[in-house]
C-alpha positions as CSV (number, residue, x, y, z in Angstrom):
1,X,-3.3,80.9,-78.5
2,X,-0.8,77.9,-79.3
3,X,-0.1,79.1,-82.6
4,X,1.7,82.5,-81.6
5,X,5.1,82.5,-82.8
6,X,8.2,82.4,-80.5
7,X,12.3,81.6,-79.6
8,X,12.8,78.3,-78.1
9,X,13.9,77.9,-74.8
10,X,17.3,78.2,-74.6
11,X,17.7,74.6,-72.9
12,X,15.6,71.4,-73.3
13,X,13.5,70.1,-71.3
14,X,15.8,67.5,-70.3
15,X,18.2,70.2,-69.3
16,X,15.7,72.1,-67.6
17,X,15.1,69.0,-64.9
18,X,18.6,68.7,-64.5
19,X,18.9,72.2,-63.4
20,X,16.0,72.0,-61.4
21,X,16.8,69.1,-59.8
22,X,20.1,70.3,-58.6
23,X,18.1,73.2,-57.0
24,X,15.8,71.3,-55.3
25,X,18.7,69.4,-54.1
26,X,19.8,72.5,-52.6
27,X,23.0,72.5,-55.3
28,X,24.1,75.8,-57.2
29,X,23.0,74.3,-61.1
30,X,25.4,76.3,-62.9
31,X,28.2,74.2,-60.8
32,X,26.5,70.8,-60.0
33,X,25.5,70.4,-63.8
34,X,27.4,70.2,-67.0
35,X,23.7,71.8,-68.7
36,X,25.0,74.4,-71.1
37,X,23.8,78.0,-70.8
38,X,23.6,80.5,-72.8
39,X,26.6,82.7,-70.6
40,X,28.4,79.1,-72.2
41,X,27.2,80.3,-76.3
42,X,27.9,83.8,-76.3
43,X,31.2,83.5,-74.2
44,X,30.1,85.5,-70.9
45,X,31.3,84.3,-67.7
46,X,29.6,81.9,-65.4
47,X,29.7,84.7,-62.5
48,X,26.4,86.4,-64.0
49,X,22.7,85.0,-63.2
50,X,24.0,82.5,-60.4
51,X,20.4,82.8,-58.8
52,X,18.9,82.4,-62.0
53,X,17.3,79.3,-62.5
54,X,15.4,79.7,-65.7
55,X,15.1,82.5,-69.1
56,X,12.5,81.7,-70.9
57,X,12.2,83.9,-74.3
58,X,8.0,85.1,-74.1
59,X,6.6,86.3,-77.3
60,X,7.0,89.7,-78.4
61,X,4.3,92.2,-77.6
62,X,3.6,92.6,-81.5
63,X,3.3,89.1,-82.0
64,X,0.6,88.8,-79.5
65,X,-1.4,91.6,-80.7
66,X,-1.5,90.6,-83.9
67,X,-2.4,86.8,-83.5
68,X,-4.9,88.4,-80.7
69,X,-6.1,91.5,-81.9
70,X,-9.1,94.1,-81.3
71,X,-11.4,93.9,-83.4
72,X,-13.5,97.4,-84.5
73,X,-16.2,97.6,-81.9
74,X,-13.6,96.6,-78.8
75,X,-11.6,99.2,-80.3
76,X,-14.5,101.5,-80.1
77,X,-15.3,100.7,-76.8
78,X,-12.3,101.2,-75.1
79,X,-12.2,104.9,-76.5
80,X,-15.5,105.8,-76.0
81,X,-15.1,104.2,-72.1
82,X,-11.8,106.0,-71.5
83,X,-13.0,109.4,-72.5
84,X,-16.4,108.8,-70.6
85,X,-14.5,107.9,-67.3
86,X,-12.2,111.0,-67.9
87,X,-15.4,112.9,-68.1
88,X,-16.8,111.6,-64.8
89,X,-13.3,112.7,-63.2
90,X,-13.7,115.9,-64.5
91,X,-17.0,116.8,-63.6
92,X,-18.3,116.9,-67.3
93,X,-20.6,113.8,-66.7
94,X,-22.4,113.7,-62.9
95,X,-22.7,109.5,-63.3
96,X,-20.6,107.8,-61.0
97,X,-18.2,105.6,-61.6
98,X,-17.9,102.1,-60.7
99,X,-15.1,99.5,-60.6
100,X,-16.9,96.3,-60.0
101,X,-15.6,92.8,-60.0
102,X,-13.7,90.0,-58.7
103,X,-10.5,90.5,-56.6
104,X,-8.7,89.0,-59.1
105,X,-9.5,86.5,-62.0
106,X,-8.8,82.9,-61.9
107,X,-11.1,81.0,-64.1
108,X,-11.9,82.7,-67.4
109,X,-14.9,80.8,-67.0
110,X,-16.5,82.2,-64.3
111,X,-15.2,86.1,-65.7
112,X,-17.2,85.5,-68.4
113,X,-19.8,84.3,-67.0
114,X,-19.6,87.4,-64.3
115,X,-19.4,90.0,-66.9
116,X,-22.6,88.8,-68.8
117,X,-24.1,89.6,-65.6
118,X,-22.6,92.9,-65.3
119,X,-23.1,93.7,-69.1
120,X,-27.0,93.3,-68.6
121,X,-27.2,95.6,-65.4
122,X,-24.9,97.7,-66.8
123,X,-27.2,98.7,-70.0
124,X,-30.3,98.9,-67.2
125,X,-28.2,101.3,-65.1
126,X,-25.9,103.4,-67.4
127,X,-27.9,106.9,-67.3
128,X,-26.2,106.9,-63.4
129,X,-24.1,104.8,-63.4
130,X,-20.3,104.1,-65.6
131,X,-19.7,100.6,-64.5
132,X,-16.6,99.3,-65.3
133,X,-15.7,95.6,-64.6
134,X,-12.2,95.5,-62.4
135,X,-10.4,92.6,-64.9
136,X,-7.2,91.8,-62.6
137,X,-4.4,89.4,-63.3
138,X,-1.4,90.7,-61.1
139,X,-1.4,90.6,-57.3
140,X,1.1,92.6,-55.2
141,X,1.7,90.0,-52.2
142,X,2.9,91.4,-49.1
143,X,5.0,88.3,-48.4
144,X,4.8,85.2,-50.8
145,X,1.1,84.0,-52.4
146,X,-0.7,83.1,-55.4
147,X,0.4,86.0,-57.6
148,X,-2.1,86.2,-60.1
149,X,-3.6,84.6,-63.4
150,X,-0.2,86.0,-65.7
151,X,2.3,84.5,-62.9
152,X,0.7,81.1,-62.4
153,X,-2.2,80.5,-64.6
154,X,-2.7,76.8,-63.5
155,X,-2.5,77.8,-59.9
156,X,-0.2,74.8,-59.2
157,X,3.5,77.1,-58.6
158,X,3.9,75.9,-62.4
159,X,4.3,79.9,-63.3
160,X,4.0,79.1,-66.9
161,X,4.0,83.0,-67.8
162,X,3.4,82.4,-71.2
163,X,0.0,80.8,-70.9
164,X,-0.6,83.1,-68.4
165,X,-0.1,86.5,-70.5
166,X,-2.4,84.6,-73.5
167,X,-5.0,83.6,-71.0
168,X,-5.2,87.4,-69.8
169,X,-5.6,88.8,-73.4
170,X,-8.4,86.5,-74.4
171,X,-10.4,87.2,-71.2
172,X,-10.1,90.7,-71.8
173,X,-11.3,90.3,-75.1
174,X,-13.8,88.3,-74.0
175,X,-15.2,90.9,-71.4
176,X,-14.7,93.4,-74.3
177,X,-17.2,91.1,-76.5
178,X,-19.6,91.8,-73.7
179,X,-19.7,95.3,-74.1
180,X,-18.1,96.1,-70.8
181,X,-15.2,98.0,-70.1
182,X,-12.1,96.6,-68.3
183,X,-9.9,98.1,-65.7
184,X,-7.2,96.8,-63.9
185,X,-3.9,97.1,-61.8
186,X,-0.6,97.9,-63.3
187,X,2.3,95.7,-61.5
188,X,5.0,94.7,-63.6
189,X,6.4,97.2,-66.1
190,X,6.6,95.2,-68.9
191,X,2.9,93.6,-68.9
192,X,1.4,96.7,-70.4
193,X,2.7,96.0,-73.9
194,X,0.7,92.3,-73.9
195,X,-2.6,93.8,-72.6
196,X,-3.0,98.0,-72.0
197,X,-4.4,98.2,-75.4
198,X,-7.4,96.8,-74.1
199,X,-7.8,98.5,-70.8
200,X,-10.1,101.4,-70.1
201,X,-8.8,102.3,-66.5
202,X,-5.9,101.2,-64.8
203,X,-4.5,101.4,-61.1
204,X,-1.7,101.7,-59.0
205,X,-1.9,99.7,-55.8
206,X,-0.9,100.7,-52.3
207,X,2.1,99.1,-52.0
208,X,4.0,100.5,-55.4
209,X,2.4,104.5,-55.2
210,X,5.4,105.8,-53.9
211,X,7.6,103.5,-56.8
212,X,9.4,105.7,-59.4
213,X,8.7,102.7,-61.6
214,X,5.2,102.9,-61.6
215,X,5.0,106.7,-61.8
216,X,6.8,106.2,-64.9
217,X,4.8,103.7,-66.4
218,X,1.5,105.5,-65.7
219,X,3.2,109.0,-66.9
220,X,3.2,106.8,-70.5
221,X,-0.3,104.7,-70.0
222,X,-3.5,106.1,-72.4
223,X,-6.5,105.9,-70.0
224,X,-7.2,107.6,-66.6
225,X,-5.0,105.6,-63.9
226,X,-6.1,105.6,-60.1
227,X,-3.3,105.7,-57.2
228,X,-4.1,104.3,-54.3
229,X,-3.1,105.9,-50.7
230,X,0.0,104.0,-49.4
231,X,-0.8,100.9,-47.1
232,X,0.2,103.4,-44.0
233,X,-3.1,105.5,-45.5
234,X,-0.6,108.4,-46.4
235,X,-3.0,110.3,-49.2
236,X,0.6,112.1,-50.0
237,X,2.2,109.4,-51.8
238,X,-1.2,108.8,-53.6
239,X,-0.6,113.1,-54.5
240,X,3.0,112.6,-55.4
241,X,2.3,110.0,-57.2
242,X,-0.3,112.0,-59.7
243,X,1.9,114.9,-59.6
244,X,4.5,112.8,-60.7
245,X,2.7,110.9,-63.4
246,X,1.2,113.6,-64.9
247,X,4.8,115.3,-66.2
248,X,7.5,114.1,-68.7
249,X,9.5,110.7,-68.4
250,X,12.1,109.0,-69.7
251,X,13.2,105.7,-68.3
252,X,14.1,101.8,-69.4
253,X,11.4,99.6,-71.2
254,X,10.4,97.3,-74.3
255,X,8.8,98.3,-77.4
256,X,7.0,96.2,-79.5
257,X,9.4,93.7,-80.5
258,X,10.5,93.2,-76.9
259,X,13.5,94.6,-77.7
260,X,15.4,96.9,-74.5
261,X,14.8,100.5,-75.3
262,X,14.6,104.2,-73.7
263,X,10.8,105.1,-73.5
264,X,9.7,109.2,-73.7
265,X,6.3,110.2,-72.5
266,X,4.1,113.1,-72.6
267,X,3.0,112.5,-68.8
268,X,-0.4,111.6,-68.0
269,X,-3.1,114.5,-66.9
270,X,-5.7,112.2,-66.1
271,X,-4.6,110.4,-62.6
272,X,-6.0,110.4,-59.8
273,X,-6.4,109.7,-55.5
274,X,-8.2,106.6,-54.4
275,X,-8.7,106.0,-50.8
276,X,-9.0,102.2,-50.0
277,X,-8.1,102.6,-46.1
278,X,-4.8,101.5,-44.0
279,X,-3.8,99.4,-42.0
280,X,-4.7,101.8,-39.2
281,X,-8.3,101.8,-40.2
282,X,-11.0,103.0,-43.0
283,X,-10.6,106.9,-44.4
284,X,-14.4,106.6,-46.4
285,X,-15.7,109.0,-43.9
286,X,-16.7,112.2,-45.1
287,X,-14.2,114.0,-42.9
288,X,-11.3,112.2,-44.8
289,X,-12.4,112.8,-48.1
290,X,-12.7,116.3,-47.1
291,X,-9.1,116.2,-45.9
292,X,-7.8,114.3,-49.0
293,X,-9.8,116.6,-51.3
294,X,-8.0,119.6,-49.9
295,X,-4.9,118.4,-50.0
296,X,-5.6,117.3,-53.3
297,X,-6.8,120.9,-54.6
298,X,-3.5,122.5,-52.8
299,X,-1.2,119.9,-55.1
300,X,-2.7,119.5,-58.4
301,X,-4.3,122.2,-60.8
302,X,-7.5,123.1,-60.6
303,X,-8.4,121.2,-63.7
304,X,-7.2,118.4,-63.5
305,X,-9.2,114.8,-62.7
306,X,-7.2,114.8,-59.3
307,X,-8.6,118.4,-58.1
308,X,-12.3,117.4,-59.0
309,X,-12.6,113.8,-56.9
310,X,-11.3,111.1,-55.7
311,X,-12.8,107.2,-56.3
312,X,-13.1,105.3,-52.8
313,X,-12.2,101.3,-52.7
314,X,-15.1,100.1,-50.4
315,X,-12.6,96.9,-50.0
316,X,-9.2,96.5,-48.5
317,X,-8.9,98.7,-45.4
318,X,-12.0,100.6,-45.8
319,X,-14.4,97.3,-45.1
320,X,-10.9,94.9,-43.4
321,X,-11.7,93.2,-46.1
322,X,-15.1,91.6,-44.8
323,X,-17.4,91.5,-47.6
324,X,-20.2,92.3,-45.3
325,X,-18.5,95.3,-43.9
326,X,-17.7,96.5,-47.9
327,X,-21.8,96.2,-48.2
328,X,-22.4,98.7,-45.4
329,X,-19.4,101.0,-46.8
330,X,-21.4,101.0,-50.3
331,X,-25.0,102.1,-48.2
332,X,-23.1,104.3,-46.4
333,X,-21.5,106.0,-49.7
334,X,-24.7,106.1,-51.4
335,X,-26.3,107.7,-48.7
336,X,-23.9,110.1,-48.6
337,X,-24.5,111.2,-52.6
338,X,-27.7,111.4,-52.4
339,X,-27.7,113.9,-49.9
340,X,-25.4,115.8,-52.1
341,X,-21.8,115.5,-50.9
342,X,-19.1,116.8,-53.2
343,X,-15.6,115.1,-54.0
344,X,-16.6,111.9,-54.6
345,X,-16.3,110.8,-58.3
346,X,-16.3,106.7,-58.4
347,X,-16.2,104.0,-56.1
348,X,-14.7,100.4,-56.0
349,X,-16.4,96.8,-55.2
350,X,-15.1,93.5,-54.7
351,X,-17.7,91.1,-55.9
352,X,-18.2,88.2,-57.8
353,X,-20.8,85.3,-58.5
354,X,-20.5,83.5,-54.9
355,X,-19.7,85.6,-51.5
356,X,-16.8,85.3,-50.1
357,X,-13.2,83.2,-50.6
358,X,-11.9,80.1,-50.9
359,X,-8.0,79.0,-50.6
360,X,-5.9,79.0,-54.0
361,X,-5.9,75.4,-55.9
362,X,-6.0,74.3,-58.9
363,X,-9.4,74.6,-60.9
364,X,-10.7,71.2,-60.2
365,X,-11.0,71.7,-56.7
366,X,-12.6,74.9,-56.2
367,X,-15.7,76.2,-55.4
368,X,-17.2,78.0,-59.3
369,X,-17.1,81.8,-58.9
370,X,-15.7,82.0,-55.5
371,X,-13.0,84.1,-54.9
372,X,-8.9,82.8,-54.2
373,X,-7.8,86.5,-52.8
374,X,-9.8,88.7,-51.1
375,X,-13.3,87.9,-50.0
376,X,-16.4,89.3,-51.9
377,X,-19.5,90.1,-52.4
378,X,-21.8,87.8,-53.8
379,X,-23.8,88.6,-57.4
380,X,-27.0,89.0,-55.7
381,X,-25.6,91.7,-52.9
382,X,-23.8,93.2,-56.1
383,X,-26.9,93.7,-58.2
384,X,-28.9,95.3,-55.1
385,X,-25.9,97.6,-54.2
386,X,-25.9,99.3,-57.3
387,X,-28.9,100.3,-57.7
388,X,-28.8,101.4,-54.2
389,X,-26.0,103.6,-56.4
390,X,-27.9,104.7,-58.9
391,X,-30.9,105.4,-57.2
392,X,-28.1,108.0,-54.8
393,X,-27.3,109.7,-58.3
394,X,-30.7,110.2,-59.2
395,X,-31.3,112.1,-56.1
396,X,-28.2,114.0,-56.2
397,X,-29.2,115.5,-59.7
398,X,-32.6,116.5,-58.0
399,X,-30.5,118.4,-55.4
């Protein structure tokens, strides 16, 4: 990964204490230090980027593709998983869809580890079930927090970016080289162009369904992409948000030289509504989905993934985020399917190798395969669940 090419920083890192020193000082460090910036070489104004501490030039999109590319059979993989999933949406293949995995990955280490374990299960379960393992390196924070493996890889506030948007592309390609594929949440705008390439299903959270931003970016994104009912559990943004993603855009971004450009898509048919609960309280009951699924059908065409079924988060405000609680929401779910209910096309797990969480720290001091966000399930509760899943499919198709 250290061999990527890139710009320097615009300052040393000399330079860089100084101006961080002055902050910590509590000093504005464009006036308390004589450190030039680069409003200084190209003759701008000092009155621009006062808040701005630090620009540090990332490498370019192509750059990182190349030096890190997909080989033939990842390639393969992701195509072959995005038009499978789009079929389970669509009611063309009756297996269900899965999201499995950890809340959000921290040590490549363990990811690897967890998605051998996943790959194996997969290949025993994959005439019921598409499992695809949920791969997630950017977490929306409601106030300030750990904010994912891209922001602070080291977990240590050292937000070195750059190692962090490396680290995310190997262990994709490492879960890739497992023959699993990856799915994950879409937060900042720009990350797509280091690691969508590689992606298989994507998501926009609660907190960003009703963001223009976001509608945009899916509108342009090449696999299916799940919105999420707002945190307030309105299933109408989650709608809007489909709606809006599936028509023409055109809005800011980067291309593949980073450079600033205006982006055209062709909109995005393949979105669709996942309930994951509110703050008020879980919407997995079969009443809800019936009310989603209506309002759905009354909003989208008749066609589309959208109008066929929704996925259901077990997690988040469906279980309050107790990964005992998400356990009974599977049994519950698969109980459900077997005896035949309509409008459910996938659901979503939090799991990975131990139960539950653990605080944020660096590497050294946690606990292996233990989660730093959300708690859990453990492997062994995982394993069981779904083929408490797949055993719900097989008696659906008998019904």
């Amino acid at each position: 990964m250290e061999d990527i090419a890139h710009e320097q920083p615009l300052n040393t890192p000399e330079e860089l204490r100084a101006i961080k020193a002055a902050v910590e000082a509590g000093q504005n460090p464009l006036t308390a230090t004589d450190v030039p910036r680069w409003e200084d070489q190209v003759g701008v104004d000092r009155i621009i980027n006062r808040r701005v501490i630090e620009l540090e030039p990332l490498p370019t999109p192509a750059q990182v593709l190349t030096q890190m590319p997909l080989d033939r059979d990842a390639q393969d993989l992701v195509a072959t998983s995005r038009d499978e999933i789009r079929a389970v949406l669509t009611g063309m293949d009756d297996r269900l869809l899965v999201i499995v995995g950890p809340c959000s990955i921290h040590d490549p280490a363990a990811a690897l580890d967890y998605a051998r374990r996943l790959a194996a299960l997969r290949q025993e379960l994959d005439e019921r079930l598409l499992i695809v393992m949920r791969v997630y390196f950017e977490k929306p924070r409601t106030t300030v927090g750990w904010k994912g493996l891209i922001n602070d890889p080291d977990i240590d506030g050292s937000h070195n970016i750059k190692k962090g948007l490396l680290l995310a592309r190997r262990v994709l390609l490492d879960v890739l080289g497992c023959g699993l594929p990856a799915a994950t949440e879409f937060l900042e705008p720009t990350s797509p162009q280091f690691i969508a390439d590689a992606v298989s299903w994507g998501a926009i959270g609660a907190r960003n369904t009703e963001s223009q931003i976001h509608r945009q970016l899916a509108s342009g994104l090449s696999m299916p992409v799940g919105f999420k009912n707002a945190t307030d559990g309105s299933v109408k943004a989650a709608l809007n948000g489909c709606y809006s993603a599936a028509q023409r855009h055109a809005f800011f971004g980067i291309d593949h030289l980073g450079r600033a450009c205006s982006v055209q898509t062709l909109g995005n048919p393949d979105c669709h509504v996942v309930l994951r609960g509110s703050s008020h309280g879980p919407n997995y009951d079969a009443a809800s989905v019936a009310a989603a699924m209506e309002a759905i059908r009354a909003g989208m065409p008749a066609d589309s993934a959208a109008a066929h079924g929704l996925v259901i988060d077990c997690s988040h405000g469906n279980s309050g985020k107790d990964e005992h609680r998400q356990a009974q929401v599977v049994r519950e779910l698969a109980a459900r399917l077997a005896a035949g209910e309509r409008g459910i096309s996938g659901v979503m797990m939090e799991s990975f190798i131990e139960g539950g969480n653990q605080p944020a720290a660096p590497l050294d001091r946690l606990v292996y395969g233990q989660s730093i966000t959300d708690r859990c399930l453990s492997w062994p509760d995982t394993a069981d669940l779904l083929r408490t899943l797949a055993d719900a499919v097989g008696a659906r198709r008998w019904l």
